[in-house]
PDB file with one MODEL, atoms N, CA, C and O in Angstrom:
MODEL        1
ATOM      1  N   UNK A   1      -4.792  42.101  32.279  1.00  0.00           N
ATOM      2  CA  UNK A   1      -3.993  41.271  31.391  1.00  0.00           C
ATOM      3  C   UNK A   1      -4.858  40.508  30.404  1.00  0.00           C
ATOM      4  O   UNK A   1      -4.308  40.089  29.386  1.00  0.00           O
ATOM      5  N   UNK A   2      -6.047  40.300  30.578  1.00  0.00           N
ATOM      6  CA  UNK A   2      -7.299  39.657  30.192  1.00  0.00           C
ATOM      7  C   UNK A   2      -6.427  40.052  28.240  1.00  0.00           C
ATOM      8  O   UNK A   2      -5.957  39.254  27.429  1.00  0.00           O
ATOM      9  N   UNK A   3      -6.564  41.564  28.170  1.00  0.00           N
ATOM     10  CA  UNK A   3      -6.901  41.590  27.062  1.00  0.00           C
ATOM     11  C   UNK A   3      -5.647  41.527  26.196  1.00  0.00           C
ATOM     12  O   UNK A   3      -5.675  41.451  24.968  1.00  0.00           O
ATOM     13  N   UNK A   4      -4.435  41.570  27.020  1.00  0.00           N
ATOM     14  CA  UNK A   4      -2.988  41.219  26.013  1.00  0.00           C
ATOM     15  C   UNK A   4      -3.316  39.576  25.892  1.00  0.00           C
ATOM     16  O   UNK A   4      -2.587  39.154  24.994  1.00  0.00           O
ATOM     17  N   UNK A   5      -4.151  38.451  26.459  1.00  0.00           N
ATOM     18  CA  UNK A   5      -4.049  37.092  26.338  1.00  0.00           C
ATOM     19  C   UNK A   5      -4.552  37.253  25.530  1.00  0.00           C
ATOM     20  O   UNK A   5      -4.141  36.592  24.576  1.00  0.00           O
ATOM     21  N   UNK A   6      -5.511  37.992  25.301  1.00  0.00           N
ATOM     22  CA  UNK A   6      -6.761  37.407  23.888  1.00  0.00           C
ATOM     23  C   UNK A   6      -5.530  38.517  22.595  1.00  0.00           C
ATOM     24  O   UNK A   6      -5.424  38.134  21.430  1.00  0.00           O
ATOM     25  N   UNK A   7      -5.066  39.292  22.892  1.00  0.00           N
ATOM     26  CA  UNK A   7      -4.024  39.435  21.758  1.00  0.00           C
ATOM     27  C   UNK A   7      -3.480  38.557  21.545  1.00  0.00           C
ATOM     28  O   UNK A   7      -3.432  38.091  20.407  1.00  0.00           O
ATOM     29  N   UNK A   8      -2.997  38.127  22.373  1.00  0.00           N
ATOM     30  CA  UNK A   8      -1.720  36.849  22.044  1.00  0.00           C
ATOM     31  C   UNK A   8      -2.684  35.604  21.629  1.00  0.00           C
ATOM     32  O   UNK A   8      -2.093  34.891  20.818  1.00  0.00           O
ATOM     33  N   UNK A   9      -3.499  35.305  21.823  1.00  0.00           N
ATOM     34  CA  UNK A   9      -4.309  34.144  21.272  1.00  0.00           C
ATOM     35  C   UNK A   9      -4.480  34.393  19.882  1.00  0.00           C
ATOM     36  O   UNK A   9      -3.973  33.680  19.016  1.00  0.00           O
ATOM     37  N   UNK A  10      -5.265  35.505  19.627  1.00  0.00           N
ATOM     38  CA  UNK A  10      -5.705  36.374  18.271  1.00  0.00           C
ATOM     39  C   UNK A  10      -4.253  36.418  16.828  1.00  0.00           C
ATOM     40  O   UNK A  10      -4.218  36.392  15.598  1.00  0.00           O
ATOM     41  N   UNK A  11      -3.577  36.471  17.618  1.00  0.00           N
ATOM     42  CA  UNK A  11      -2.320  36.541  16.622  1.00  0.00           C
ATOM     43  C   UNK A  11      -1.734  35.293  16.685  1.00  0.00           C
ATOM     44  O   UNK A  11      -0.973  35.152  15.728  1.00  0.00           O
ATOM     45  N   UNK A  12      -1.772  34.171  17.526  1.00  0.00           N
ATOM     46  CA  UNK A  12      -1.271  33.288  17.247  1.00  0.00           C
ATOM     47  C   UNK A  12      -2.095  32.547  16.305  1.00  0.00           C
ATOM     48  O   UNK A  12      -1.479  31.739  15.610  1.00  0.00           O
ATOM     49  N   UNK A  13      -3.232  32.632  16.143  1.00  0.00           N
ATOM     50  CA  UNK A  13      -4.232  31.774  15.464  1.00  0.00           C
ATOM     51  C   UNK A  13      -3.940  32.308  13.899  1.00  0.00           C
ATOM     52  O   UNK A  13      -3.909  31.594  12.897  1.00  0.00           O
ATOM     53  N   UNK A  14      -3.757  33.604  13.958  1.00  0.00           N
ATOM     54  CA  UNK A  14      -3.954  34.218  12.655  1.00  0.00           C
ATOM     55  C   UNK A  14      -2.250  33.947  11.775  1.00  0.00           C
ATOM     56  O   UNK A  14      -2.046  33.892  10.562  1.00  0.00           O
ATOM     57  N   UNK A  15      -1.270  33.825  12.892  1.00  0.00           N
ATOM     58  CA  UNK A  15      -0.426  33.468  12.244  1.00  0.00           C
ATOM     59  C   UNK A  15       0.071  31.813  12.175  1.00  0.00           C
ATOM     60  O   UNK A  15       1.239  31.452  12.030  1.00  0.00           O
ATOM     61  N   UNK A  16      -0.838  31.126  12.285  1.00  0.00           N
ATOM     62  CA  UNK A  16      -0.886  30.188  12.523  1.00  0.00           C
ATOM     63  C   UNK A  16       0.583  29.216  13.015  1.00  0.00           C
ATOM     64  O   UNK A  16       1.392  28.570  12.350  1.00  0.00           O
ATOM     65  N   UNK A  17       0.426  29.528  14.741  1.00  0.00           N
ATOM     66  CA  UNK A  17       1.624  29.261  15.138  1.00  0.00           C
ATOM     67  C   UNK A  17       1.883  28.036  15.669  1.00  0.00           C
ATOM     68  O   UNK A  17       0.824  27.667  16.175  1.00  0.00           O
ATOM     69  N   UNK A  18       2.975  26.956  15.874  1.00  0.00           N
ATOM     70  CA  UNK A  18       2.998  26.091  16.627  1.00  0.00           C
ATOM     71  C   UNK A  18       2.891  25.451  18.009  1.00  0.00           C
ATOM     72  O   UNK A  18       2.471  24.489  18.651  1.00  0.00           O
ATOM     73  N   UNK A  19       3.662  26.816  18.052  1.00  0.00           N
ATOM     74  CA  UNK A  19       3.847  27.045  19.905  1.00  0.00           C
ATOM     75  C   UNK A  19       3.260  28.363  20.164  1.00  0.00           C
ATOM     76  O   UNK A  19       2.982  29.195  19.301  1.00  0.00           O
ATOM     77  N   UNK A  20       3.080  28.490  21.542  1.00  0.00           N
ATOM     78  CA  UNK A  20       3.076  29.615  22.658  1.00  0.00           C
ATOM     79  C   UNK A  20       3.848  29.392  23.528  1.00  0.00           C
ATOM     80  O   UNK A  20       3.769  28.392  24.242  1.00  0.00           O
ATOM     81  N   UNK A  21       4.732  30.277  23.633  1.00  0.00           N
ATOM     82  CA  UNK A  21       5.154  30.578  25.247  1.00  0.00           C
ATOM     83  C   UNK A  21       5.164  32.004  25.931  1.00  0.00           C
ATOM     84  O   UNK A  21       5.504  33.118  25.532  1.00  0.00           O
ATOM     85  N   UNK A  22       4.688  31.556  27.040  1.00  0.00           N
ATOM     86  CA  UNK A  22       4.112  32.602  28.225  1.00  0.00           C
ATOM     87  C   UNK A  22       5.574  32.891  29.240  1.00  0.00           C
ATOM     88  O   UNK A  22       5.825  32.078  30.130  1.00  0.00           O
ATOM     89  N   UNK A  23       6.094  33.582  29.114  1.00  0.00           N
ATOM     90  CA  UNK A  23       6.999  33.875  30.134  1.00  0.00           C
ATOM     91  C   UNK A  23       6.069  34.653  31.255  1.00  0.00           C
ATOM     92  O   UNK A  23       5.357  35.548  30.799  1.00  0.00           O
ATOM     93  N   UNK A  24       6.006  34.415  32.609  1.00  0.00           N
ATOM     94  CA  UNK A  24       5.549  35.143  33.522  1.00  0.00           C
ATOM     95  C   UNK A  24       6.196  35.335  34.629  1.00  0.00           C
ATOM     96  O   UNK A  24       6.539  34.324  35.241  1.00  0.00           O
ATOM     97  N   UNK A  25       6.514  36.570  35.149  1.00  0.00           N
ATOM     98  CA  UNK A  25       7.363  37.073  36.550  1.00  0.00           C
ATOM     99  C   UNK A  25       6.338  37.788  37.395  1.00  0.00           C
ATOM    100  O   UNK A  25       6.746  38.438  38.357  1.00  0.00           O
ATOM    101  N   UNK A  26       4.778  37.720  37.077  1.00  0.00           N
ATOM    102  CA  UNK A  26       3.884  38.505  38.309  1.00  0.00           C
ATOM    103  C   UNK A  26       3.431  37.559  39.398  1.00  0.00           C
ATOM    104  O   UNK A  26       2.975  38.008  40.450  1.00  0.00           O
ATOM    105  N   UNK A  27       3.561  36.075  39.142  1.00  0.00           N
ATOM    106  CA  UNK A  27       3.151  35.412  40.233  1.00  0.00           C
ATOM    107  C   UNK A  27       1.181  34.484  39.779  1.00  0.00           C
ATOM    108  O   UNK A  27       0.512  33.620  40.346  1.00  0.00           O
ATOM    109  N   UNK A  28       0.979  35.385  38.425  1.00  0.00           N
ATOM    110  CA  UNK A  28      -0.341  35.127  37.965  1.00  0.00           C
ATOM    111  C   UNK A  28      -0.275  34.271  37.047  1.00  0.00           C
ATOM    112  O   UNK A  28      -0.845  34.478  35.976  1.00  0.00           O
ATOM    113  N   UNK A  29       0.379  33.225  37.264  1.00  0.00           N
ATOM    114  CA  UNK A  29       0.989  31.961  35.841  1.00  0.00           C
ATOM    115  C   UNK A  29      -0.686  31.186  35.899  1.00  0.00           C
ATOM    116  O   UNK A  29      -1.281  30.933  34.852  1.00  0.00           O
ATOM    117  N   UNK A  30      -1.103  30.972  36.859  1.00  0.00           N
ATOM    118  CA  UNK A  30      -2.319  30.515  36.904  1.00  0.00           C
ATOM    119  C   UNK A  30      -3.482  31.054  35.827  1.00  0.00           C
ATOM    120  O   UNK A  30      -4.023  30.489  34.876  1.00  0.00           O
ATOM    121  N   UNK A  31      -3.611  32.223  36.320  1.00  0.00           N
ATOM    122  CA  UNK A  31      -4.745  32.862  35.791  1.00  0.00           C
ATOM    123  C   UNK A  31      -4.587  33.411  33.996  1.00  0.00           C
ATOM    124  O   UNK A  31      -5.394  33.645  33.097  1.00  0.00           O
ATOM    125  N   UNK A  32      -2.838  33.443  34.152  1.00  0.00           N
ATOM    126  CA  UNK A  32      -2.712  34.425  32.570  1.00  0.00           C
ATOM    127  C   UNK A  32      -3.158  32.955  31.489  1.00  0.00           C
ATOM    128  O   UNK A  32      -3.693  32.851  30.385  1.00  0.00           O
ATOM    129  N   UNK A  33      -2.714  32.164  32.306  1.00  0.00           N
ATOM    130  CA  UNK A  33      -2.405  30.322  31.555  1.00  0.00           C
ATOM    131  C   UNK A  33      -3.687  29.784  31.212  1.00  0.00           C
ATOM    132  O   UNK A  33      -4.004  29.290  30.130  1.00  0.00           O
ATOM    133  N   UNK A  34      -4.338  29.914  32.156  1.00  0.00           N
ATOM    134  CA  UNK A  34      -6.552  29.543  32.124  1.00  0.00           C
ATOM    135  C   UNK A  34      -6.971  30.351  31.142  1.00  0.00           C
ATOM    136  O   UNK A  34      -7.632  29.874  30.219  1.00  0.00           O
ATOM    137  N   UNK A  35      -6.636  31.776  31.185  1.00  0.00           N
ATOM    138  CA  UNK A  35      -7.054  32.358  29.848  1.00  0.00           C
ATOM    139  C   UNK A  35      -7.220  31.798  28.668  1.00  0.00           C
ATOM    140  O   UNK A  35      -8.144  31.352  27.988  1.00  0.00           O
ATOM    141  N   UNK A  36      -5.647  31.993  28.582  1.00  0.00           N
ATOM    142  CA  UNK A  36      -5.010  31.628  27.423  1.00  0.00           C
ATOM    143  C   UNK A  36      -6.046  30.321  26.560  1.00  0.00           C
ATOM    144  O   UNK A  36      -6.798  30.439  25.593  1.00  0.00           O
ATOM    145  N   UNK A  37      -5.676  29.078  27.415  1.00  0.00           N
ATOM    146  CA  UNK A  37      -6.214  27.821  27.230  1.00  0.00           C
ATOM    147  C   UNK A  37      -7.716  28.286  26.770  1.00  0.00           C
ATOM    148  O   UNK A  37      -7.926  28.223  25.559  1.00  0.00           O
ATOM    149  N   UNK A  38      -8.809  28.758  27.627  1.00  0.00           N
ATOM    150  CA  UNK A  38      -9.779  29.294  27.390  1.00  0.00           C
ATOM    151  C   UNK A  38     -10.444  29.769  25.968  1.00  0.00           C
ATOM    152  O   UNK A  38     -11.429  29.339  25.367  1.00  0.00           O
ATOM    153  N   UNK A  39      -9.516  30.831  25.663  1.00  0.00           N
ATOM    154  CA  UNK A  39      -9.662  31.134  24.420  1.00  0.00           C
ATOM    155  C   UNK A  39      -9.303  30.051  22.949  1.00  0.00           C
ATOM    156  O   UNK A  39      -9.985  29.680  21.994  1.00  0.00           O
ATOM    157  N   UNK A  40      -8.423  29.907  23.219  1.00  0.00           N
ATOM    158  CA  UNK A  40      -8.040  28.621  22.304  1.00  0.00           C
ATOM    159  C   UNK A  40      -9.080  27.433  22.071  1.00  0.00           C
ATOM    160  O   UNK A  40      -9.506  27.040  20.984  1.00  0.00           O
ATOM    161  N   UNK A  41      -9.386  26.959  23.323  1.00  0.00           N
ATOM    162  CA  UNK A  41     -10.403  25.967  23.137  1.00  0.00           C
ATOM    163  C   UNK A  41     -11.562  26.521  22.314  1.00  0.00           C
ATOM    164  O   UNK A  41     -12.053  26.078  21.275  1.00  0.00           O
ATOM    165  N   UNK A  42     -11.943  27.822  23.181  1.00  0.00           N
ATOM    166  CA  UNK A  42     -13.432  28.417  22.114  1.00  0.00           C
ATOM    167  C   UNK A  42     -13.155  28.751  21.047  1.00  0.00           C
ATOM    168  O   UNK A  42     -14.078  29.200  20.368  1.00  0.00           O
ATOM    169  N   UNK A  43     -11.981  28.690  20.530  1.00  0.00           N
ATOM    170  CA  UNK A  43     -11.991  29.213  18.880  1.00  0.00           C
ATOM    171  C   UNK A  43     -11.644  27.831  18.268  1.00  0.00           C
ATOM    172  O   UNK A  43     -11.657  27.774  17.038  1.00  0.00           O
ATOM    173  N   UNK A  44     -11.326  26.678  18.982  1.00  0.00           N
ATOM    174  CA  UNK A  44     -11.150  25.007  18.404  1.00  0.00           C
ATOM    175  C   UNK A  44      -9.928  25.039  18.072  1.00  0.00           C
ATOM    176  O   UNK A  44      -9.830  24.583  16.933  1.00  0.00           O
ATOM    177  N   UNK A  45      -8.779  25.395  18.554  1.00  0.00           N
ATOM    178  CA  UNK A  45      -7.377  25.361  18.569  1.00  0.00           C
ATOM    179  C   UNK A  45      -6.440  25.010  19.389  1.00  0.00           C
ATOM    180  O   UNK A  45      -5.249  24.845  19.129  1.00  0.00           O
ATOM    181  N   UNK A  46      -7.095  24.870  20.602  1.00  0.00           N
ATOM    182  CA  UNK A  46      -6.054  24.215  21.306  1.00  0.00           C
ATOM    183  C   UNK A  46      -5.747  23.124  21.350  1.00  0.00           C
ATOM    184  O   UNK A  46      -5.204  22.843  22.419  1.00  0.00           O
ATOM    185  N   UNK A  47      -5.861  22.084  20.460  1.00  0.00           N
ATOM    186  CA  UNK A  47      -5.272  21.219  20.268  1.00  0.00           C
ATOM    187  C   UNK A  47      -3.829  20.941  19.209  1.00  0.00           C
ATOM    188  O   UNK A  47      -3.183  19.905  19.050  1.00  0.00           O
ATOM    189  N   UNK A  48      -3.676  22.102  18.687  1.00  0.00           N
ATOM    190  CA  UNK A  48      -3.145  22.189  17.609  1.00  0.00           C
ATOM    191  C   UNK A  48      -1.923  23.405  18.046  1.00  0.00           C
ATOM    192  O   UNK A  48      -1.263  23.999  17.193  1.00  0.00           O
ATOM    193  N   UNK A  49      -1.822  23.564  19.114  1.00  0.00           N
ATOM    194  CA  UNK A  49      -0.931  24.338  19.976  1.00  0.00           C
ATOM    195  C   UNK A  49      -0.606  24.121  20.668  1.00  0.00           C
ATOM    196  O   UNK A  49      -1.349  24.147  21.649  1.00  0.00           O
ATOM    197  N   UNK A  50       0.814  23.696  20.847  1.00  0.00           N
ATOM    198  CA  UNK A  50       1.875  23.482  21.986  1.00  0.00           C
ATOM    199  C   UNK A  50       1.439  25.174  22.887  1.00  0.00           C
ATOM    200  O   UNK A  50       1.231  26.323  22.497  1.00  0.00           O
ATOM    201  N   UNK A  51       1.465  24.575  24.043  1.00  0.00           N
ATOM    202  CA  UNK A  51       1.592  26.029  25.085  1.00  0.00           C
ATOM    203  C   UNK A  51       2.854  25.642  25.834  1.00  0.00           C
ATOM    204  O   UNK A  51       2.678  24.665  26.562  1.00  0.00           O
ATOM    205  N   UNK A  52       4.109  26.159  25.850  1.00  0.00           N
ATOM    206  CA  UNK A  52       4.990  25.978  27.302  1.00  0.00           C
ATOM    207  C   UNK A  52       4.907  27.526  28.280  1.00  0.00           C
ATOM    208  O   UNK A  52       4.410  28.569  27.855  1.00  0.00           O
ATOM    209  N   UNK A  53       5.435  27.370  29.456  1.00  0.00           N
ATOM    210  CA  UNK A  53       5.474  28.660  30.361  1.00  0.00           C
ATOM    211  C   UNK A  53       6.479  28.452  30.747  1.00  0.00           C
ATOM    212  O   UNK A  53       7.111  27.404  30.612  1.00  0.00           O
ATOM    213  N   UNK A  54       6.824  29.486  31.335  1.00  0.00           N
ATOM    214  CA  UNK A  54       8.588  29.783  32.068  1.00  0.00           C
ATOM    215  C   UNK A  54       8.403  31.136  33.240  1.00  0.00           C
ATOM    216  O   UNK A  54       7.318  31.615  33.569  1.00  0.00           O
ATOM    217  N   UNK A  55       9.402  31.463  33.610  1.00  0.00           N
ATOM    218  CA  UNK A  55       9.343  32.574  34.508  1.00  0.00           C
ATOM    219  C   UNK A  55       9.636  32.099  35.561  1.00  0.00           C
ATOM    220  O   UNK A  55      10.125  30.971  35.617  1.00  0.00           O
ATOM    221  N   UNK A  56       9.383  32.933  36.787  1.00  0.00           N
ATOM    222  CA  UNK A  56       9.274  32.217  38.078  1.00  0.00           C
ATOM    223  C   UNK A  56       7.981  31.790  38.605  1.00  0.00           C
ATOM    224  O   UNK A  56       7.321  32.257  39.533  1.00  0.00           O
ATOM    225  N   UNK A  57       7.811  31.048  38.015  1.00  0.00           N
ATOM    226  CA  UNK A  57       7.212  29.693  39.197  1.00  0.00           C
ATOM    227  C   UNK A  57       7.133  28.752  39.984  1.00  0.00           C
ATOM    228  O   UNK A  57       6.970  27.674  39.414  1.00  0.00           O
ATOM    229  N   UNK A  58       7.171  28.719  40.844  1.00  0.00           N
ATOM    230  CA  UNK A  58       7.464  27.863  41.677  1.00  0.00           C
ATOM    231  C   UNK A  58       7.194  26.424  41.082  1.00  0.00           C
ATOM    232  O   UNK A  58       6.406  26.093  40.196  1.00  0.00           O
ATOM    233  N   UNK A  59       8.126  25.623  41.867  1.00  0.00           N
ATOM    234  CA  UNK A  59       8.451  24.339  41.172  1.00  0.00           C
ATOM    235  C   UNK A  59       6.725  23.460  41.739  1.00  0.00           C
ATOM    236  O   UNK A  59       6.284  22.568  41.015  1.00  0.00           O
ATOM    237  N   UNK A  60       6.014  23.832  42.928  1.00  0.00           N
ATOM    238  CA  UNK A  60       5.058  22.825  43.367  1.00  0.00           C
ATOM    239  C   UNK A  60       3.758  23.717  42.204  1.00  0.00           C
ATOM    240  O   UNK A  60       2.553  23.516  42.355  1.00  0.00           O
ATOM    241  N   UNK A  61       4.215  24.494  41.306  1.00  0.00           N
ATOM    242  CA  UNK A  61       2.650  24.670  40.234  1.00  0.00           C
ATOM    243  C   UNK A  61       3.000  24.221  39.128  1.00  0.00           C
ATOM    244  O   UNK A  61       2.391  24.690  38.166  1.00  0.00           O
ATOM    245  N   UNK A  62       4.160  23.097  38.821  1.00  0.00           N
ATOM    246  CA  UNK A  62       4.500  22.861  37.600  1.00  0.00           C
ATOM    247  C   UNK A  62       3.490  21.799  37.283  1.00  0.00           C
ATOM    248  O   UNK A  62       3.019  21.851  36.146  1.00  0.00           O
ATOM    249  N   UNK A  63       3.058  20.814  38.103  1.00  0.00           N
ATOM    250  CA  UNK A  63       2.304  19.840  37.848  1.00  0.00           C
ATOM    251  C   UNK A  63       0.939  20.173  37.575  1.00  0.00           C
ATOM    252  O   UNK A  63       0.283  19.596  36.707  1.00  0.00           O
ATOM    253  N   UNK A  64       0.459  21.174  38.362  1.00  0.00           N
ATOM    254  CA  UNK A  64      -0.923  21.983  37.759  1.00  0.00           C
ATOM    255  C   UNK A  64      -0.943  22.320  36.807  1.00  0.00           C
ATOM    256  O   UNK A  64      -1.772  21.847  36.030  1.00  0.00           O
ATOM    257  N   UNK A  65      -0.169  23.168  36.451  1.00  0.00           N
ATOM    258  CA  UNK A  65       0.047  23.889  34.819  1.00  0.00           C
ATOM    259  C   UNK A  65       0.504  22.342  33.901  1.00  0.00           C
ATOM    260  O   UNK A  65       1.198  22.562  32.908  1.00  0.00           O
ATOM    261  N   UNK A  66       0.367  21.747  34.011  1.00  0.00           N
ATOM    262  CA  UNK A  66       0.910  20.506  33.016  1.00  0.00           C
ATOM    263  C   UNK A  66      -0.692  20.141  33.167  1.00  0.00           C
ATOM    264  O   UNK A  66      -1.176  20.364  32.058  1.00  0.00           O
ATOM    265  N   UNK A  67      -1.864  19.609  34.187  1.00  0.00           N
ATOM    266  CA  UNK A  67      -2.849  19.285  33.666  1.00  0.00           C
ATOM    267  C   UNK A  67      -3.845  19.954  33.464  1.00  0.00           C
ATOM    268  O   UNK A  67      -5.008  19.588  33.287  1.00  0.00           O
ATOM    269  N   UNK A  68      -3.279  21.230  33.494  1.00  0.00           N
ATOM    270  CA  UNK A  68      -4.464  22.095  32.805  1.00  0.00           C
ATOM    271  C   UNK A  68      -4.315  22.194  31.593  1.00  0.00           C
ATOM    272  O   UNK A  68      -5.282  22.699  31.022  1.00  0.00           O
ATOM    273  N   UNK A  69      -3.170  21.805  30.735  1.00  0.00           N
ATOM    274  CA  UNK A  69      -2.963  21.562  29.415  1.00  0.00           C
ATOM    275  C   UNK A  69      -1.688  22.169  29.017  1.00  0.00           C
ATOM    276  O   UNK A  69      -1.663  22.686  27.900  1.00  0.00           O
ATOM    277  N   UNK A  70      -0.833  22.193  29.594  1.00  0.00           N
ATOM    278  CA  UNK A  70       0.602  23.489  29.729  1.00  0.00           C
ATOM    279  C   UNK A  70       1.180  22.006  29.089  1.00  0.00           C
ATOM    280  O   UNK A  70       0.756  20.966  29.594  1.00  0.00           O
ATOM    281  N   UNK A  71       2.398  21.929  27.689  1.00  0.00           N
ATOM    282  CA  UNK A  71       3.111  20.930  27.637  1.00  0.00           C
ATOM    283  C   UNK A  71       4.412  20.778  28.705  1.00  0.00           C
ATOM    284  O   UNK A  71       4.717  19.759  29.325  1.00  0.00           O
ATOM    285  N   UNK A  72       4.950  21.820  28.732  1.00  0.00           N
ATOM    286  CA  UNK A  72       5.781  21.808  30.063  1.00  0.00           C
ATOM    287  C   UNK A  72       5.900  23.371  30.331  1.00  0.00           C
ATOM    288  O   UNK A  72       5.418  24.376  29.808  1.00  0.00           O
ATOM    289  N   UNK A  73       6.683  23.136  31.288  1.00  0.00           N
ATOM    290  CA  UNK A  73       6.718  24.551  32.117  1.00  0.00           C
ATOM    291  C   UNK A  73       8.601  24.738  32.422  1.00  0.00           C
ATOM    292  O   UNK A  73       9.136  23.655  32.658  1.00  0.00           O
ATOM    293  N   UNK A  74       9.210  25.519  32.426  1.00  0.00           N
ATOM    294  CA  UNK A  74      10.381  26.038  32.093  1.00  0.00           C
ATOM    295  C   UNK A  74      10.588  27.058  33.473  1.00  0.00           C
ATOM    296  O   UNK A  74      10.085  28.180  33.531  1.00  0.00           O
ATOM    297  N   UNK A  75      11.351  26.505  34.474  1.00  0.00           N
ATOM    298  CA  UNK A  75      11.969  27.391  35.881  1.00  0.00           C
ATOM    299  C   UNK A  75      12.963  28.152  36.082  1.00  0.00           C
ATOM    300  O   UNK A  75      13.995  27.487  36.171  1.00  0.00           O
ATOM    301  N   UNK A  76      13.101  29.085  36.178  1.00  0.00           N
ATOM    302  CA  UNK A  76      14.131  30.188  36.984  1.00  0.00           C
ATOM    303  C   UNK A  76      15.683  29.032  36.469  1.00  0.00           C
ATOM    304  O   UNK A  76      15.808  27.961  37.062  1.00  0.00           O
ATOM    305  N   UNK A  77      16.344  29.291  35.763  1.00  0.00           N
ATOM    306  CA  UNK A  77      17.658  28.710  35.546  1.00  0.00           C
ATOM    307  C   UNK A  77      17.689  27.632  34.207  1.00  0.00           C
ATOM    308  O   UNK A  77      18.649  27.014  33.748  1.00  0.00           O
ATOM    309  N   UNK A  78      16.276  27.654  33.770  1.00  0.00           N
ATOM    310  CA  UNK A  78      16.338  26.512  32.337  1.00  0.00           C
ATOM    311  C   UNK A  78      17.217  26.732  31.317  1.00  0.00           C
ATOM    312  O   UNK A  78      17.239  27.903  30.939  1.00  0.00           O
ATOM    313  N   UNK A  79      17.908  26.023  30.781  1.00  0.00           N
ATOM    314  CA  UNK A  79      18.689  25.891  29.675  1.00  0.00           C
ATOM    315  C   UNK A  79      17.951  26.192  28.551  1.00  0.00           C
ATOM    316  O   UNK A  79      16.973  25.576  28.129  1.00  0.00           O
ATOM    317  N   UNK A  80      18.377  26.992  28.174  1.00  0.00           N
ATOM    318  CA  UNK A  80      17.892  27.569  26.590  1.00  0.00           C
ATOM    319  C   UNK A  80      17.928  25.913  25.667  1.00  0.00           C
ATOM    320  O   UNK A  80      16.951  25.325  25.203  1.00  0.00           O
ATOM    321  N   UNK A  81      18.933  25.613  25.637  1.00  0.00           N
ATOM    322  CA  UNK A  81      18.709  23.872  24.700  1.00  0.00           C
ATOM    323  C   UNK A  81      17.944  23.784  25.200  1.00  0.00           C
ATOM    324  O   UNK A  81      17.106  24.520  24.679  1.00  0.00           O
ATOM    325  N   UNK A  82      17.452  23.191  26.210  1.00  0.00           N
ATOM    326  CA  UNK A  82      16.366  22.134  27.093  1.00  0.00           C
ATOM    327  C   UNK A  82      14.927  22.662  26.145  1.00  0.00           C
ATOM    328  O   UNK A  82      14.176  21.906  25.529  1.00  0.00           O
ATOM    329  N   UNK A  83      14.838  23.881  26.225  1.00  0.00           N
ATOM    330  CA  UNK A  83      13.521  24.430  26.011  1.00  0.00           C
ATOM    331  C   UNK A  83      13.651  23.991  24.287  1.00  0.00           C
ATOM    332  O   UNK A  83      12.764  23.349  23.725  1.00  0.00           O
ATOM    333  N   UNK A  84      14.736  24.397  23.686  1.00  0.00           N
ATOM    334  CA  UNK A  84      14.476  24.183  22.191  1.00  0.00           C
ATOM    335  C   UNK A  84      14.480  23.010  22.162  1.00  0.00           C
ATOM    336  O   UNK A  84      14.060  22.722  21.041  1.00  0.00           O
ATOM    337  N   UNK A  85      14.716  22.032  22.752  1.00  0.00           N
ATOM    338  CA  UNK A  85      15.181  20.161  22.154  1.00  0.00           C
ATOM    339  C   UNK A  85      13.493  19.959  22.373  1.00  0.00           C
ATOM    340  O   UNK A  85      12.767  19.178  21.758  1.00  0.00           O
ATOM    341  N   UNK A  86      13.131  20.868  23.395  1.00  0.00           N
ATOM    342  CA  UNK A  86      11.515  20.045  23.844  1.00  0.00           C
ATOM    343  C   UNK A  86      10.316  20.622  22.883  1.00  0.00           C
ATOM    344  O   UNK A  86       9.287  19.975  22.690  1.00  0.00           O
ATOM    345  N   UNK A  87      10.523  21.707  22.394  1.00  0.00           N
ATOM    346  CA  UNK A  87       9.521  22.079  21.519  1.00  0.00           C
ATOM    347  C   UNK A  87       9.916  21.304  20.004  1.00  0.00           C
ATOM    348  O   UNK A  87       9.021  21.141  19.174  1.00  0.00           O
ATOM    349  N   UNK A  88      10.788  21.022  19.835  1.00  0.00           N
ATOM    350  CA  UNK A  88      11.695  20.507  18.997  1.00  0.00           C
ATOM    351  C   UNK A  88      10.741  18.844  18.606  1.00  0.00           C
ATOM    352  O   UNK A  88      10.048  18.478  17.656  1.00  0.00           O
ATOM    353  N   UNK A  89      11.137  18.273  19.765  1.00  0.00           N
ATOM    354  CA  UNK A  89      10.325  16.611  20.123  1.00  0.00           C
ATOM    355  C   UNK A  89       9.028  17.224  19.706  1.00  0.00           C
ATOM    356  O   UNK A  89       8.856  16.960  18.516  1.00  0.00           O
ATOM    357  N   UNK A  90       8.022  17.950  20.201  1.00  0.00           N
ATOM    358  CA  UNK A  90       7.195  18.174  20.215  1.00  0.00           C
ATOM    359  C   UNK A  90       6.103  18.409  18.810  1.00  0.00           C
ATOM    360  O   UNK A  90       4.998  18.035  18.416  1.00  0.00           O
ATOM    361  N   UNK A  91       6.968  19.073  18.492  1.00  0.00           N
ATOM    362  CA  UNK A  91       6.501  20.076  16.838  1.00  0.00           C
ATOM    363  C   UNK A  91       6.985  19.424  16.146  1.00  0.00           C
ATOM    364  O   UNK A  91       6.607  19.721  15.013  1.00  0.00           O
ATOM    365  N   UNK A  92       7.983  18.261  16.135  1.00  0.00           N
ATOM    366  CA  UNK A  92       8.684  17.697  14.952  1.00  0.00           C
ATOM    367  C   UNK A  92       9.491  18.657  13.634  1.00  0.00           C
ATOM    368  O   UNK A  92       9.668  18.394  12.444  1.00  0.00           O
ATOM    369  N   UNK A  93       9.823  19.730  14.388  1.00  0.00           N
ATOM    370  CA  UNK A  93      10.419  20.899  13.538  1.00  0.00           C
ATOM    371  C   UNK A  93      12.097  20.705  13.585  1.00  0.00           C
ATOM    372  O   UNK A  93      12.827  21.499  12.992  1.00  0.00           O
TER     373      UNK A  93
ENDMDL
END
C-alpha cells in the first residue's frame, strides 16, 4: 500500500488540496495513516492539510489517530453532514 499513499500524497500536493480522507476497511488505519503523515511532513505540508479517516475502526484507535495528527476520524454509521459540517469548520470553505 506504501506506494498508492505516496500517490495519494503526490497528487494531493500537486493539486493543491485541502483535505485528505482515507477511508480504510483492512484493519491497517494505523500504518496507511503514519505513511501518509510521513510523507507530507517531508515534503513541508502537513500542516496545511486537514487529514480525516473513516472506515471501520474501532472506536478505542480514534484517540491515537487524532494525536498522531488525524483531525478527526469518522466510524462505521457517520452521517455524511457530520463529516461535511467538520471539514467545513475546519477549511472555512
Amino acid at each position: 500500500m506504501s506506494g498508492i499513499v505516496q500517490q495519494i500524497a503526490e497528487a494531493a500536493i500537486q493539486e493543491d488540496v485541502d483535505v485528505i480522507s482515507l477511508s480504510i476497511h483492512s484493519g491497517a488505519h494505523f500504518a496507511y495513516t503514519q505513511q501518509l503523515i510521513d510523507i507530507l511532513k517531508e515534503k513541508r505540508v502537513f500542516d496545511n492539510i486537514l487529514i480525516v479517516v473513516g472506515g471501520v475502526i474501532p472506536a478505542q484507535d480514534f484517540q491515537k489517530l487524532k494525536e498522531m495528527g488525524v483531525g478527526n476520524v469518522f466510524g462505521p454509521g457517520s452521517m455524511t453532514s457530520d463529516i461535511v459540517s467538520y471539514i467545513q469548520s475546519q477549511t472555512n470553505k
